[in-house]
C-alpha positions as CSV (number, residue, x, y, z in Angstrom):
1,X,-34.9,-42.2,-25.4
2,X,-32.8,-43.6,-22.1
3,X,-31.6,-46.4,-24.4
4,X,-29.9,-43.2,-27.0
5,X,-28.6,-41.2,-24.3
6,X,-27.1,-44.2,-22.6
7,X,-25.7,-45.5,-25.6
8,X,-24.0,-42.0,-26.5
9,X,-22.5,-42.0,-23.3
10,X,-21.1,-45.3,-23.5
11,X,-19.6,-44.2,-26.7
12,X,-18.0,-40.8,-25.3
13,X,-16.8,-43.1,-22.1
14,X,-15.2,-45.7,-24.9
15,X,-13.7,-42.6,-26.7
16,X,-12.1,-40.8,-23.7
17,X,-10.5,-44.3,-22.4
18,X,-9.3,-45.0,-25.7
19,X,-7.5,-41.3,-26.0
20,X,-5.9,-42.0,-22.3
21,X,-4.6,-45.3,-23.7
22,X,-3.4,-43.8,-26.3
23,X,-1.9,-41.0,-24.1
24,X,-0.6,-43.2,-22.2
25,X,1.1,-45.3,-24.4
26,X,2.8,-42.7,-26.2
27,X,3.7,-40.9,-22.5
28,X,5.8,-44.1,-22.2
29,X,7.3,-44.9,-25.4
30,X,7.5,-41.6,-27.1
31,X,8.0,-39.5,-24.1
32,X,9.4,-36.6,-26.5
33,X,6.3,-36.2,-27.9
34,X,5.1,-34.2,-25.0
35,X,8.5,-32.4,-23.7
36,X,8.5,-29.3,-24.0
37,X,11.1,-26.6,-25.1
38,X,11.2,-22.9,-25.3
39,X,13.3,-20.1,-26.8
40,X,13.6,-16.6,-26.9
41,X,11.9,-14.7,-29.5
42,X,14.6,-11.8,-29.5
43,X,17.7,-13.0,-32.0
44,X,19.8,-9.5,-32.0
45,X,21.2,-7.7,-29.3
46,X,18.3,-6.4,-26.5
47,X,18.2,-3.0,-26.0
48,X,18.2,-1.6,-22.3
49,X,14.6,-1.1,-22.3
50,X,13.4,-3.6,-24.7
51,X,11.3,-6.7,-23.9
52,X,12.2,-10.2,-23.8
53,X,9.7,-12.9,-25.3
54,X,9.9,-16.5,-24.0
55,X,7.9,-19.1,-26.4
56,X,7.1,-22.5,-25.4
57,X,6.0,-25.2,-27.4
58,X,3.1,-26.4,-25.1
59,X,1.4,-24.0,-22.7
60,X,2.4,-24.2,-19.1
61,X,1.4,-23.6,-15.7
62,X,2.2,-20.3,-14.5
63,X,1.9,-20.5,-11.1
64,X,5.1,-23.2,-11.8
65,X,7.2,-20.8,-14.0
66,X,6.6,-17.9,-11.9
67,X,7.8,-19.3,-9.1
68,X,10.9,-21.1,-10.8
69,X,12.4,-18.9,-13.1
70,X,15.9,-16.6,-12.5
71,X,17.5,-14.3,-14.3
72,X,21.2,-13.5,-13.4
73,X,22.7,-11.3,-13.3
74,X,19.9,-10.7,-10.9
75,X,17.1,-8.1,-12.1
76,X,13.6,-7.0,-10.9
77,X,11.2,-7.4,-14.0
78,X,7.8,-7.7,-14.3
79,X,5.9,-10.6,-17.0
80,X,2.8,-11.0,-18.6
81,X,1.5,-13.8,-20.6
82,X,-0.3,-14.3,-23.8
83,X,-0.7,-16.8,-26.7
84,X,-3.1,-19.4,-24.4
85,X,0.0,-19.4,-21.9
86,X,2.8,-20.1,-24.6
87,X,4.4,-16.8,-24.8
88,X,5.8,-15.1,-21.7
89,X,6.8,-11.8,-21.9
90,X,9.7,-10.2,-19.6
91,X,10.4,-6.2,-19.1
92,X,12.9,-4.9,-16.8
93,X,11.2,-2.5,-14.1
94,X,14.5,-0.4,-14.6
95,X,16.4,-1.7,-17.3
96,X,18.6,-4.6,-18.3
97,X,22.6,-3.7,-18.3
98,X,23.9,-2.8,-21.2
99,X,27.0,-5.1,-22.7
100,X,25.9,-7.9,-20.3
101,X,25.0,-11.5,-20.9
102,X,21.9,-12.6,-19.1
103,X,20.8,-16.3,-18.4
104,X,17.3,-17.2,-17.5
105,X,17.2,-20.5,-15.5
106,X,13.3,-22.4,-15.1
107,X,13.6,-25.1,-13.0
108,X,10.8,-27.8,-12.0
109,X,8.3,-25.8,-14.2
110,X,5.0,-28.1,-15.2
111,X,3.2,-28.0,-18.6
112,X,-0.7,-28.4,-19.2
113,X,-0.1,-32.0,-19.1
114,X,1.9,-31.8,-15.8
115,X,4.6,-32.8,-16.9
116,X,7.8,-31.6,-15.8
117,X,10.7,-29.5,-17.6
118,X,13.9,-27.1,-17.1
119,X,15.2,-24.9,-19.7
120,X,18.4,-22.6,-19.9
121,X,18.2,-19.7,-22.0
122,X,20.4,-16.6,-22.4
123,X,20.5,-13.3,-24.5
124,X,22.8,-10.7,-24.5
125,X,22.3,-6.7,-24.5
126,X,23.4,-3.9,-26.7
127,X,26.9,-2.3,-26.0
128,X,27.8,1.2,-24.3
129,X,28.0,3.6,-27.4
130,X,31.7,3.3,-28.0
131,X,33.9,6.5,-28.2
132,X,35.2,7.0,-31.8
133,X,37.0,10.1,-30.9
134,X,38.5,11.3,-27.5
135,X,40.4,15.1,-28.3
136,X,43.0,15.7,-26.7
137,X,44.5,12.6,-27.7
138,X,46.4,10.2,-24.9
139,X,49.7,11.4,-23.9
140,X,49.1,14.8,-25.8
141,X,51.6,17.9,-24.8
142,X,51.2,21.3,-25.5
143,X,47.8,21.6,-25.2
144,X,45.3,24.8,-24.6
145,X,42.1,24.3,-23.8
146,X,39.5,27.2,-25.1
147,X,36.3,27.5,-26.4
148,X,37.2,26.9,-29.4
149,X,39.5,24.1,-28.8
150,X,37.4,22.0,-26.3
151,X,38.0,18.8,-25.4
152,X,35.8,16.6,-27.1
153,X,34.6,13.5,-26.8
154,X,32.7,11.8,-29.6
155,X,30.3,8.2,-29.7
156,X,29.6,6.5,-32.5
157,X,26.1,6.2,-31.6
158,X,23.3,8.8,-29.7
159,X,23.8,8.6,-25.5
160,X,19.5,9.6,-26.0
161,X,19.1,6.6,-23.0
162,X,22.5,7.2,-21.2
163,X,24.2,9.6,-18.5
164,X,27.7,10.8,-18.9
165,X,30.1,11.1,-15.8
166,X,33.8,12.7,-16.1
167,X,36.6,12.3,-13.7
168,X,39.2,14.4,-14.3
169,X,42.5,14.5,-12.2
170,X,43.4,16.9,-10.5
171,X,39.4,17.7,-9.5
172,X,38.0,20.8,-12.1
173,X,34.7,21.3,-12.5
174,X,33.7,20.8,-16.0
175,X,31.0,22.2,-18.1
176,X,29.6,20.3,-21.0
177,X,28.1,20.9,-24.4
178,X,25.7,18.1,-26.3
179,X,25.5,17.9,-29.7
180,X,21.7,18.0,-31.7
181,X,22.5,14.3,-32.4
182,X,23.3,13.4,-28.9
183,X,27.1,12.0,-30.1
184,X,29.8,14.4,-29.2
185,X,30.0,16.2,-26.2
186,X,32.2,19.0,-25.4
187,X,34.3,19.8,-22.2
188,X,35.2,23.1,-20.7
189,X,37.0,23.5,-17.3
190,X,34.3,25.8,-15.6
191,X,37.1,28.3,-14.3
192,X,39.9,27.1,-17.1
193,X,42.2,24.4,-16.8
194,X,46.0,25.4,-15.2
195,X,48.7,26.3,-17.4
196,X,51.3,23.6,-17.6
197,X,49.2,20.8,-15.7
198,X,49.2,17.2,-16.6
199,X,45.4,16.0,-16.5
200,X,43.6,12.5,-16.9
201,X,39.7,12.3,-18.0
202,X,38.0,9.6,-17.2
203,X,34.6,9.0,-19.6
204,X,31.4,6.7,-17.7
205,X,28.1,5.6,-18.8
206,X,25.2,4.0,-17.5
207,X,21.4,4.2,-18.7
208,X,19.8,6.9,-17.1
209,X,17.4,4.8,-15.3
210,X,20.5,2.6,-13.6
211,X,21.7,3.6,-10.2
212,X,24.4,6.5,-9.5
213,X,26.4,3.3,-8.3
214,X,26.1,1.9,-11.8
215,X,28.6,3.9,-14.1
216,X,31.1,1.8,-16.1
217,X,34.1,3.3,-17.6
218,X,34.3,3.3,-21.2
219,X,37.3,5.5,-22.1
220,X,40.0,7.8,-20.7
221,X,42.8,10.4,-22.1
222,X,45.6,12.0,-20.5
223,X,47.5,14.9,-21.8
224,X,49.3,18.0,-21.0
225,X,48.6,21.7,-21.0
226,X,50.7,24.3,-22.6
227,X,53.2,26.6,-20.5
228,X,51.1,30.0,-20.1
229,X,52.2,32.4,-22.8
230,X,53.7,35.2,-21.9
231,X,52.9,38.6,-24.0
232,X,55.7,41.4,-22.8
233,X,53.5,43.6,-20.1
234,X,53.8,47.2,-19.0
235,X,53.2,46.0,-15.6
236,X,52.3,42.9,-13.9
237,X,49.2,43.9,-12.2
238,X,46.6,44.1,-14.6
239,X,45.0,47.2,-13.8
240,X,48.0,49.1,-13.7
241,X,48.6,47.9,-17.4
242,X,45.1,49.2,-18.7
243,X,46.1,52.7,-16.6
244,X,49.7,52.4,-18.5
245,X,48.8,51.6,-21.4
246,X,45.7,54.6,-21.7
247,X,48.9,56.8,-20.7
248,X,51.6,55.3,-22.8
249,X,50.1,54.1,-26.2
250,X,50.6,57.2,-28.7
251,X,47.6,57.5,-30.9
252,X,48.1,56.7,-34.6
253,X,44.5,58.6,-35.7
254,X,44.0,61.9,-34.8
255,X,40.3,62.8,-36.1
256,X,37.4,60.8,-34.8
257,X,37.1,57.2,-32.9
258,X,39.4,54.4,-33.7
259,X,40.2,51.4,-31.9
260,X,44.3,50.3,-31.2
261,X,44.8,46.6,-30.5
262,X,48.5,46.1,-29.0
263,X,49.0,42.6,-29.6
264,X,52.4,42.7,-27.6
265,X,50.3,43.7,-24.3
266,X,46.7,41.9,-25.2
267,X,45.3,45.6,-24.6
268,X,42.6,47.5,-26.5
269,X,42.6,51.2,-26.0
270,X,39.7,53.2,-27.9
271,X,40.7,57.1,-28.6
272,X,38.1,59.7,-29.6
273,X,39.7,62.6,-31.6
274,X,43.2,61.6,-30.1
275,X,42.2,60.7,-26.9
276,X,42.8,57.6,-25.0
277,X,38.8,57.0,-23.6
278,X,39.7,53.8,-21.7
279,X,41.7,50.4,-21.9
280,X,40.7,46.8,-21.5
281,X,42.3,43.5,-21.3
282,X,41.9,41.1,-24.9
283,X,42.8,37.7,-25.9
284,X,44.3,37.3,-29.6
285,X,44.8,34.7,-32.1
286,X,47.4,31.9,-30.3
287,X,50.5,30.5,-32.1
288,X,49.6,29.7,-35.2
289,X,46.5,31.5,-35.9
290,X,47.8,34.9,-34.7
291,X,45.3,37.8,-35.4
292,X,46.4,39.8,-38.2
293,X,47.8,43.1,-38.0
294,X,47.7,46.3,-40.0
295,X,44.5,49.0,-40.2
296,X,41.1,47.9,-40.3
297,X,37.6,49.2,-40.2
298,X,34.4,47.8,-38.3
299,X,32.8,46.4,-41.4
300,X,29.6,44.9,-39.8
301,X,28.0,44.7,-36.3
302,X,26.0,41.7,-34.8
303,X,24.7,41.7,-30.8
304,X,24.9,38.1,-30.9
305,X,26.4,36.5,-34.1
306,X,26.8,32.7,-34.7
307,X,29.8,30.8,-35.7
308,X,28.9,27.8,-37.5
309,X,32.3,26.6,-37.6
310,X,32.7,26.1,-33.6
311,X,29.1,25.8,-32.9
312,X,28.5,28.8,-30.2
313,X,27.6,32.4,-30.3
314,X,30.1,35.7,-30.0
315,X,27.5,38.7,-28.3
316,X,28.8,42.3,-29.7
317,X,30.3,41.1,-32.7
318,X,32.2,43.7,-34.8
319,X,34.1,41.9,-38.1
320,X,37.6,43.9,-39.4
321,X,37.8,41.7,-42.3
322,X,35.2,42.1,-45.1
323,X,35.1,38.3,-45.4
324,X,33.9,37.8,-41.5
325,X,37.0,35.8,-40.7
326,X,37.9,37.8,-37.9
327,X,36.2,40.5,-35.3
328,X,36.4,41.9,-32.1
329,X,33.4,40.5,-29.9
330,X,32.6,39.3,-25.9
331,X,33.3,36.0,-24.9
332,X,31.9,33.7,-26.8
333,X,29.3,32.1,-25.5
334,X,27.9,27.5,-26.0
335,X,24.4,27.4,-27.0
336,X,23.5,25.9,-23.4
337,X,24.8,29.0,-22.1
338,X,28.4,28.6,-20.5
339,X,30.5,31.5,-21.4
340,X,34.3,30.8,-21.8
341,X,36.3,32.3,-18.7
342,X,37.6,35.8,-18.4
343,X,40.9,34.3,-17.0
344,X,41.9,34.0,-20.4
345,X,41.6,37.4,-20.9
346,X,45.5,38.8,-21.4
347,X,46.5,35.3,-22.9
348,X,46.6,35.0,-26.6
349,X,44.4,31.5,-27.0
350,X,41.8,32.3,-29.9
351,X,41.6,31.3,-33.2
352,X,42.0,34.9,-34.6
353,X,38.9,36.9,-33.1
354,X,40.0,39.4,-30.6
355,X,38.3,38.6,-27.3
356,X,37.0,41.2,-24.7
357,X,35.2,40.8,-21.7
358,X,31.3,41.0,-21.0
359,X,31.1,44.6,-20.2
360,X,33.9,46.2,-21.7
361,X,32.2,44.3,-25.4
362,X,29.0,46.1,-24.7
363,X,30.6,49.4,-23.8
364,X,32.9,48.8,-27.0
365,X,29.9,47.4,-29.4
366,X,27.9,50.2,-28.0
367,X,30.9,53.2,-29.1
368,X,31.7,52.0,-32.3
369,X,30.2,52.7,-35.7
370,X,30.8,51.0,-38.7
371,X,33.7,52.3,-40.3
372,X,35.5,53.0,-37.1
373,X,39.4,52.3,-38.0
374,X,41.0,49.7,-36.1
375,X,44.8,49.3,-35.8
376,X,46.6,46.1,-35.0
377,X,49.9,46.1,-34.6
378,X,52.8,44.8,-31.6
């Protein structure tokens, strides 16, 4: 029984010698045989969140690559390894920078034969979406900024992982309007932009989970706003305008309500069986998409119609055309809930609609019935 044993591990012994020798020999003349390489297994672009697999054709030891491996430009991640200690896998604990190339450097790393290797690899992120469309164009003149002529700023891919920054010179606040698809965004000045004021906007991205510190500047337009149109007033102040022109405007209906738009003074006055009831302050169609004139009825009413056209709601809306075209309602009003300014109110900048404020809309809205006439004239 000693005599078997022995002899079996005499053979084992012969066996393990004989596959060192072997080892050996091929250690020295084939020393290939045992290098070992490795490669990324991502061959497009990496998203900003995306993780990064490392394959090695022998497993290592990971104290060795731990310790000797860099990425630059210089990230925190975090790794985990599978595949018997081939495959490494590499996440960002923020995110990798978008557009950027990366190299990964392991130096002095050890295999499970101890041998030694180094490896360069590299791999390169997705872009910053890129702006397809930037409204007003550069170096644009003449321009009027309005609800429904925003400036707008369009990607050709969603911002779902980015944040937008603006810079606009001079400093106005800016309010802003995402599309459903996350690829065009619209720009308002909060309280207008000036008349006759040269502007730059500066556009900036960086993934929302990337430092404040972080934005990179992806495009920019400069352009011009129009000279502040001037409609011939009654009287400069505002107030005594509405108070002139509830004395001075001579009422063309004599029975029942009707509703007088003077296009020439961006006044509404609404008469009740020939008299003036009050006067408010409108904003008509611009240059080139003037709001008609002639006589009119209310032909239907809406407390907060939508405009598919522009993308954003008009509260009290009263239409004068049977089509729909055109109406008297408030402000209109972005789906996130920024109302356009009532600074614009007296300036002729819509597209046809005539504008009234917040209150004197409801007040309006409120008075008239459908079929109430309504006269447009200069």
């Amino acid at each position: 029984m000693h005599n078997k044993q022995d002899l079996l591990f005499l053979i084992f012994a012969a066996s393990f010698v004989f596959l060192l020798a072997v080892f050996a020999y091929l250690l020295h003349f084939y020393p290939g045989a045992f290098k070992t390489s490795a490669m990324i297994g991502q061959v497009n672009l990496v998203g900003s969140q995306q993780e990064i697999t490392i394959n090695f054709s022998f497993p290592v030891i990971l104290s060795t690559i731990e310790k000797n491996i860099t990425i630059y430009p210089k990230v925190d991640i975090s790794t985990s390894w599978t595949n018997s200690n081939r495959t490494l896998k590499i996440m960002p604990k923020k995110s990798w920078v978008a557009q950027t190339n990366y190299k990964i450097s392991i130096t002095g790393a050890r295999n499970i034969f101890y041998l030694k290797f180094n490896q360069e690899l590299s791999f390169t992120t997705q872009p910053y979406p890129k702006i397809k469309a930037l409204v007003p164009i550069e170096g644009e003149k003449n321009v009027a900024v309005d609800i429904e002529d925003p400036i707008v700023v369009s990607f050709d891919s969603s911002l779902e992982n980015y944040s937008v920054k603006f810079e606009v010179s001079p400093f106005t606040q800016l309010q802003s309007q995402l599309n459903d698809d996350k690829t065009n965004i619209k720009l308002l000045a909060k309280n207008n932009f000036d008349w006759k004021t040269k502007y730059q906007i500066g556009v900036f991205l960086k993934n929302v989970r990337q430092a404040d510190d972080q934005y990179v500047k992806v495009g920019q337009t400069s352009f011009e706003t129009a000279a502040l149109p001037q409609p011939t007033q009654r009287g400069s102040d505002p107030e005594a305008l509405l108070t002139q022109s509830k004395v001075y405007t001579k009422p063309t209906v004599s029975v029942g309500k009707y509703i007088d738009v003077n296009l020439k003074h961006q006044v509404m006055v609404i008469f009740e069986d020939g008299k003036a009831l009050d006067a408010y302050r409108i904003s008509s169609g611009k240059k080139g998409l003037e709001t008609p004139e002639g006589q009119f009825k209310i032909e239907n009413k809406s407390p907060r119609a939508w405009s598919a056209k522009y993308g954003l709601f008009m509260p009290n809306w009263m239409a004068i055309l049977p089509t729909g075209e055109v109406g008297i309602h408030e402000l209109p009003v972005w789906p996130g809930g920024f109302q356009e300014g009532a600074n614009h109110l007296g300036v002729p900048v819509s597209h046809g609609c005539i504008r009234l404020g917040s209150e004197p809309a409801k007040r309006v809205y409120a008075w008239a019935e459908i079929g109430t006439k309504v006269v447009v004239h200069q």
